[in-house]
C-alpha positions in Angstrom: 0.0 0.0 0.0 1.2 4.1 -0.6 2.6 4.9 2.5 2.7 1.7 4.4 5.8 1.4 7.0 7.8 -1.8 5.0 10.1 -2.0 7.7 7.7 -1.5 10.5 5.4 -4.3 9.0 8.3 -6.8 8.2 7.2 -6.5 3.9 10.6 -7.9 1.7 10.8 -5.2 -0.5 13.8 -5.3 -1.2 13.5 -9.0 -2.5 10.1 -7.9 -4.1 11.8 -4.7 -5.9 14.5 -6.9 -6.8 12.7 -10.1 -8.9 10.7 -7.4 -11.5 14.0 -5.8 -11.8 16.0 -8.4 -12.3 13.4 -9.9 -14.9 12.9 -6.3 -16.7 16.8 -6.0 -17.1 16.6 -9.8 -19.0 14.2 -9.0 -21.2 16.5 -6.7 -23.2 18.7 -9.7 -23.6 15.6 -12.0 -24.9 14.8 -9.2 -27.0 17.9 -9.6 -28.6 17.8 -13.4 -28.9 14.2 -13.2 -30.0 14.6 -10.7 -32.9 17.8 -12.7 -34.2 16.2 -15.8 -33.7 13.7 -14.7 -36.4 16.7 -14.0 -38.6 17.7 -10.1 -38.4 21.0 -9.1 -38.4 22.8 -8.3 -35.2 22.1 -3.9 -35.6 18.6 -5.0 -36.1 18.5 -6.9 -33.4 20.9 -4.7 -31.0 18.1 -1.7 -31.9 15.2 -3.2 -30.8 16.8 -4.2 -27.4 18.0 -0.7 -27.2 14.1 0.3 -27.7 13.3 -1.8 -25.0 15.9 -1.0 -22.8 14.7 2.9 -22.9 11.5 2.8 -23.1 9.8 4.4 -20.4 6.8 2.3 -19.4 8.9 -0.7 -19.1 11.5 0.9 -16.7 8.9 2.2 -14.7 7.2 -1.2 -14.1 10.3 -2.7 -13.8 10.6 -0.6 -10.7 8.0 -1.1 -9.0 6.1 -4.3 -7.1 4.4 -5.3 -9.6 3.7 -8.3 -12.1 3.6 -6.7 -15.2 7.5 -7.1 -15.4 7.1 -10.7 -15.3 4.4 -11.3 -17.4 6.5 -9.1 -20.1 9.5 -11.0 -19.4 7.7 -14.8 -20.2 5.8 -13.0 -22.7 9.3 -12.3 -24.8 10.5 -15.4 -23.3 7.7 -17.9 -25.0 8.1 -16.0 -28.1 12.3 -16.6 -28.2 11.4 -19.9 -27.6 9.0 -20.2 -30.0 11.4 -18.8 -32.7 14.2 -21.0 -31.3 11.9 -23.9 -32.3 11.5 -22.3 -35.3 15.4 -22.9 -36.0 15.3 -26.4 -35.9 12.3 -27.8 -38.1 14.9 -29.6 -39.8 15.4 -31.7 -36.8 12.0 -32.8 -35.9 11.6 -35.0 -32.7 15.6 -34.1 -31.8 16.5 -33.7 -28.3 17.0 -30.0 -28.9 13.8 -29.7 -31.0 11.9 -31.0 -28.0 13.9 -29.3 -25.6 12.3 -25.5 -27.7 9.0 -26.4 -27.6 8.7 -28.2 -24.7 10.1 -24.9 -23.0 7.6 -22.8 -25.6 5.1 -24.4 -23.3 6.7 -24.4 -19.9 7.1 -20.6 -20.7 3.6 -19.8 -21.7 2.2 -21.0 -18.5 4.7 -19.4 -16.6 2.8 -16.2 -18.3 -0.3 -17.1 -17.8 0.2 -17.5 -14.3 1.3 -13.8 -13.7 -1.7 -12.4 -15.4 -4.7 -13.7 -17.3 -4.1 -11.3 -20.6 -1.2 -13.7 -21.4 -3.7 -15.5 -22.5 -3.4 -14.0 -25.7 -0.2 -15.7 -26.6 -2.4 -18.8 -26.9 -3.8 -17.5 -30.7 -0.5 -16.3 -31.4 1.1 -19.7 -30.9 -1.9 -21.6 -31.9 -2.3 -19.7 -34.9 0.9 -20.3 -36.0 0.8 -24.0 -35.1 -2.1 -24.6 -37.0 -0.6 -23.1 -40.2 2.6 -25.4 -39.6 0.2 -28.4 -38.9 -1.7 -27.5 -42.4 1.3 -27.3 -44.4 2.6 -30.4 -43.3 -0.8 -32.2 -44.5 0.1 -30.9 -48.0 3.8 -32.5 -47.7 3.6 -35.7 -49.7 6.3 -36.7 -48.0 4.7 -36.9 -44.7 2.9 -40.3 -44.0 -0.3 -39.7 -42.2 1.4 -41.9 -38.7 4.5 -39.0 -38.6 2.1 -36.1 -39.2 -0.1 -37.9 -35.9 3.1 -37.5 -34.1 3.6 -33.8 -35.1 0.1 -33.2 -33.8 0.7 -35.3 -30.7 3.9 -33.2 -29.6 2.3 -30.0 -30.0 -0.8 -30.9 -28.0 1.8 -32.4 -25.3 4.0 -29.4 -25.1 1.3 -26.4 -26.1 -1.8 -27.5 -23.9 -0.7 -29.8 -21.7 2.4 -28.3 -20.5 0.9 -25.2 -20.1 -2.0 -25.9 -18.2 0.0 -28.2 -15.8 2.7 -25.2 -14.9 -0.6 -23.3 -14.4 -1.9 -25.7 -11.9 1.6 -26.4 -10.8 1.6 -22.8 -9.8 -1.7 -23.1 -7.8 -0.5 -25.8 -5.7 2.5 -23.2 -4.7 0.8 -20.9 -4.0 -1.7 -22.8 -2.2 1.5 -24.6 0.0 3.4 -20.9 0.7 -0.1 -18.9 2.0 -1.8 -22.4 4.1 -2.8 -19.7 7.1 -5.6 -18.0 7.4 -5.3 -13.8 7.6 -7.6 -10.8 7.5 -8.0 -11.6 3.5 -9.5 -14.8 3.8 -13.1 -13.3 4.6 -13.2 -12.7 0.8 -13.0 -16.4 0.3 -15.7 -19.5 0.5 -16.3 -20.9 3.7 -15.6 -24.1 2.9 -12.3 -22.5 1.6 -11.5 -21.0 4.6 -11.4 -24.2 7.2 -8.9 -25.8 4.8 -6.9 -22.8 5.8 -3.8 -23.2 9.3 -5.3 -21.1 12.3 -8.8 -21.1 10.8 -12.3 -21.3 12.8 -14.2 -24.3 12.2 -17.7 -22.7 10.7 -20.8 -23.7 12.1 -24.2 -21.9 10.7 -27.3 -23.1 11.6 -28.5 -25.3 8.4 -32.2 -23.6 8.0 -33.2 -19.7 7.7 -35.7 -18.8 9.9 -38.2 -15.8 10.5 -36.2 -14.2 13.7 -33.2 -15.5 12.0 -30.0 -13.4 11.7 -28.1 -13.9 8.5 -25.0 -13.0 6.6 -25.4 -12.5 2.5 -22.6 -13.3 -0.4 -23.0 -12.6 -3.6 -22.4 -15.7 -4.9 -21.1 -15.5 -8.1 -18.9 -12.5 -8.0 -17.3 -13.6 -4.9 -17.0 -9.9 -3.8 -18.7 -9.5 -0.8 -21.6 -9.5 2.0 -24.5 -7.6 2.0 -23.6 -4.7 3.5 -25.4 -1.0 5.7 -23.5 1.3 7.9 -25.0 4.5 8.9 -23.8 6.9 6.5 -26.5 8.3 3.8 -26.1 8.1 0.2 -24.7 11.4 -1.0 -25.2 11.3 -4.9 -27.5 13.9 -6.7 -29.9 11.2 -7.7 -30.2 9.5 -4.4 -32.6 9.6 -1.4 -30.6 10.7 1.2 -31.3 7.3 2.9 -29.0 4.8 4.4 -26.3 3.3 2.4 -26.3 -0.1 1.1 -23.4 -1.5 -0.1 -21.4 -4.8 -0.5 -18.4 -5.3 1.6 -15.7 -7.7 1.4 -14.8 -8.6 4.6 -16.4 -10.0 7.7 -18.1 -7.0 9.8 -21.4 -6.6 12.3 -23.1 -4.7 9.2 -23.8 -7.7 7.5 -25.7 -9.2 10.1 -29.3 -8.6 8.3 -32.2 -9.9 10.9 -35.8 -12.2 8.5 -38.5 -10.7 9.1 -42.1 -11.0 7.7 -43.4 -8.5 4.9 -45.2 -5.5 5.8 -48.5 -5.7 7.6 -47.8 -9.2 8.1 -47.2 -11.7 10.7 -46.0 -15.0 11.0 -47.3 -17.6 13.2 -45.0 -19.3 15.3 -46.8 -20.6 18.2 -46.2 -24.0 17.2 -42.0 -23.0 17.1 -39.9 -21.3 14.2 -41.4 -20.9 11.2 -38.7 -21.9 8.4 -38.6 -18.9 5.1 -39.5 -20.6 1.4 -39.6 -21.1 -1.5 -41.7 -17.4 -2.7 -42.1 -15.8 1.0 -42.0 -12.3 0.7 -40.1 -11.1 3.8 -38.1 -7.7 5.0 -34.9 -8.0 6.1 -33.7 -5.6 9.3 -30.0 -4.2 9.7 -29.4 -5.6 13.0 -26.8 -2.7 14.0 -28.9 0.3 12.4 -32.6 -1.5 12.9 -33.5 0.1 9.0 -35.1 -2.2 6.7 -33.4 -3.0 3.4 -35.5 -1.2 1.1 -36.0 0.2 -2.8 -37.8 3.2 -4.3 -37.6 5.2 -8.1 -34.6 6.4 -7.1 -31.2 5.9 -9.7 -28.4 3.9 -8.1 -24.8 5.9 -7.4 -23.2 4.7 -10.8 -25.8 4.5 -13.1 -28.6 6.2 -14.8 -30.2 3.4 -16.2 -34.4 3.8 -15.9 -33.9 -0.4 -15.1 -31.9 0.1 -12.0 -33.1 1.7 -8.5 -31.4 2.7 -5.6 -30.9 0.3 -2.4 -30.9 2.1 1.0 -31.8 1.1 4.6 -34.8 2.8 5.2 -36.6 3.4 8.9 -36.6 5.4 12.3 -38.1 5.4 15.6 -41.5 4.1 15.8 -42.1 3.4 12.4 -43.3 -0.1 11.1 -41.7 0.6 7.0 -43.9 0.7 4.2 -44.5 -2.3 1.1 -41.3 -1.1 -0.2 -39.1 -2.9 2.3 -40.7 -6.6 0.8 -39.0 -8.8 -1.2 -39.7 -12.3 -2.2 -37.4 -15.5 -2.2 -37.1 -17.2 -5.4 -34.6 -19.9 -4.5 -32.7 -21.0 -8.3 -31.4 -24.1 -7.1 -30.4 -26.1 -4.5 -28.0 -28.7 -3.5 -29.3 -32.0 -4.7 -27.7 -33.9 -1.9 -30.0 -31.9 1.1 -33.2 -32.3 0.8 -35.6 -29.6 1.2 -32.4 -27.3 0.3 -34.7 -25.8 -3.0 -38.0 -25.5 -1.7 -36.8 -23.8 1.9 -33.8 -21.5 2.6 -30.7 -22.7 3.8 -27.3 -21.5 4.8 -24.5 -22.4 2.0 -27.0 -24.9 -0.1 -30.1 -22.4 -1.4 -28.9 -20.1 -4.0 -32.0 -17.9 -4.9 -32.6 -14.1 -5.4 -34.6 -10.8 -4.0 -37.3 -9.6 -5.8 -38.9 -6.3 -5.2 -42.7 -7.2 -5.0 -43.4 -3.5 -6.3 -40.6 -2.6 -8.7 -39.9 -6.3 -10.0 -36.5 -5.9 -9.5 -33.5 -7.9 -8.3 -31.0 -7.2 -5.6 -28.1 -7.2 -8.6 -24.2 -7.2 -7.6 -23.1 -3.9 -10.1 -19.2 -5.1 -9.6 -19.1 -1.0 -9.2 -16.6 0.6 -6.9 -18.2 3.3 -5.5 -16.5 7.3 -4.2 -14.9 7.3 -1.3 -18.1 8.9 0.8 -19.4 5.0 0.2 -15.7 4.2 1.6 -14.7 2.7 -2.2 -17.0 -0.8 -1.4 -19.1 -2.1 -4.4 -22.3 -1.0 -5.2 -25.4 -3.4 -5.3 -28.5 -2.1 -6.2 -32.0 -3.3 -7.9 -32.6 -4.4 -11.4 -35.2 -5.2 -13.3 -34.4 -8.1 -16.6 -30.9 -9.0 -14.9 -29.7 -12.2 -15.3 -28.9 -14.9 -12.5 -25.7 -14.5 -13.0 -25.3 -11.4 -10.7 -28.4 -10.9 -8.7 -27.8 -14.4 -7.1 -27.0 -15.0 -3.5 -26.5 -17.3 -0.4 -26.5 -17.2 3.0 -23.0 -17.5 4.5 -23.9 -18.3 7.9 -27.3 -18.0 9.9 -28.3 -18.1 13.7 -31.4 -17.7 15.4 -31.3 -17.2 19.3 -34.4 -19.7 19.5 -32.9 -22.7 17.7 -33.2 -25.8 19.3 -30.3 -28.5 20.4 -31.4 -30.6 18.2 -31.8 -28.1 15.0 -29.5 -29.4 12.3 -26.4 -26.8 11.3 -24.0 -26.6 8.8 -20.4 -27.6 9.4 -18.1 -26.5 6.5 -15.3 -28.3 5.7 
């Protein structure tokens, strides 16, 4: 972070400084290889290192902690090897013939693995495999057996390789960070536990009216339904309560089930579960406003489809029929019964209509201004597709649950 304390906070930057610029310096070097690998003469070659070597977005990255240094410096080195390999298509199936491409492969998952917009080497390579494999069909001299095992060595070294160095990387990564941290709130629950230090996570299994409940948005991965009481300060807003979607693990995502307005729920013969279609309100258990939408535009957008989400509520008033929303559970998990016909923690994925606007509580994937403390914005939208406007519940408790209620254990 700008400003953080390294040495205060025990950070390696020197180490971290060090690796992208000790991989920006060797890509001037693989530059040159690369260029006269291709067949240029050495000035041409010597100028277009000395391009890279000067040229000002590339020393700038290369000082910093970053990983576009090395995702430049595979990038260059998959494409040397690629025109190494190049070199010696008159030694097919040679030691150093496989020794190029099997390192064309070995580099382009190193690539991929620093950023996902390596990715695009994959048509580059491919594209120029393909054109190598379609020539070869026309060579007469080519029995249909060798030009098998042409195809077979490319598959091997270009999509096998690769995706195994990906994976490989995983697993690394995975074995370095095992313990749990302040970050790890951003992650799946079932995640979490595998993680050294972690909290084993117990939820009770079924949502009840009374219950208290944490949201995710469970696509996007980005966060829990959020409120904190701080209004919304945009020109097309209410004024009301902010809703937001927060990352991490916080009291303001405690949200309390409650029945719709002017209704009640019975439960003099114990808790009443929520289903399939319910139209409920849900409380802000810190703030006691009800989640709530209204013709309003949403922060980031002017879109007549999308309204504004707000906590909504004061003293010694009961809300209004725009605090309901109904359940419509999408799915469930078809090992628990019951799991899509009545809410449950971690199994139900379903969505929040608006019984008056026919909208959906919809994860924008906005960052909003800093008055809304840079969290994401959610908000509600009518036509939106599952895709964003689903969510579960992360964990649920209600202070009535019996002994015997079942709960959720992930692991």
């Amino acid at each position: 972070s700008i400003g953080l304390d390294y040495i205060a906070a025990n950070v390696p930057y020197v180490a971290m400084r060090l690796m992208p610029a000790l991989l920006g310096a060797a890509t001037v070097p693989a530059t040159y290889a690369t260029v006269r690998a291709c067949g240029y003469a050495m000035d041409t070659a010597a100028l277009a290192a000395l391009l890279v070597c000067v040229e000002n977005g590339l020393v700038t990255q290369s000082r910093l902690i970053l990983l576009d240094s090395p995702l430049v410096f595979f990038t260059v080195l998959t494409l040397l090897c690629w025109s190494m390999f190049w070199t010696v298509q008159d030694r097919p199936f040679s030691r150093v013939w496989w020794a190029w491409l099997l390192a064309t492969g070995l580099t382009m998952g190193c690539a991929a693995s620093c950023k996902w917009v390596a990715f695009f080497l994959i048509p580059t390579i491919g594209l120029s495999t393909l054109h190598d494999l379609w020539d070869k069909i026309a060579d007469q001299s080519l029995s249909p057996a060798r030009w098998s095992m042409h195809f077979g060595a490319r598959a091997i070294a270009l999509i096998c390789m690769p995706v195994a160095v990906y994976i490989g990387w995983f697993y690394v990564h995975f074995a370095v960070l095992s313990t749990t941290g302040g970050d790890a709130a951003a992650l799946s629950p079932e995640f979490q536990v595998t993680l050294d230090g972690a909290k084993q996570m117990v939820t009770d299994r079924d949502v009840y009216y009374g219950s208290e409940i944490r949201m995710r948005s469970t696509n996007a991965r980005s966060g829990f339904l959020h409120s904190h009481l701080h209004p919304w300060q945009h020109d097309k807003g209410s004024g009301q309560q902010q809703v937001t979607i927060y990352s991490y693990a916080d009291a303001n995502n405690v949200w309390v089930v409650e029945p719709a307005y002017n209704r009640t729920v019975d439960t003099s013969q114990g808790l009443v579960p929520v289903r399939n279609g319910d139209v409920l309100r849900l409380r802000h258990k810190t703030t006691g406003r009800f989640l709530h939408s209204h013709d309003k535009r949403p922060a980031m957008s002017n879109d007549k489809n999308k309204f504004e989400l707000s906590g909504y509520g004061f003293a010694n008033f009961s809300g209004d029929s725009n605090d309901n929303f109904r359940v419509d559970i999408l799915e469930g998990d078809p090992d628990i019964q019951g799991s899509a016909t009545e809410l449950q923690s971690i199994y139900s994925r379903f969505r929040l209509v608006h019984t008056n606007l026919h909208c959906m509580v919809f994860n924008s994937r906005k960052k909003l201004p800093k008055w809304a403390f840079e969290q994401i914005e959610v908000n509600c939208m009518r036509n939106c597709l599952p895709r964003m406007s689903t969510w579960h519940v992360e964990h649920a408790f209600h202070p009535n649950t019996t002994a015997g209620a079942p709960v959720r254990k992930a692991s």
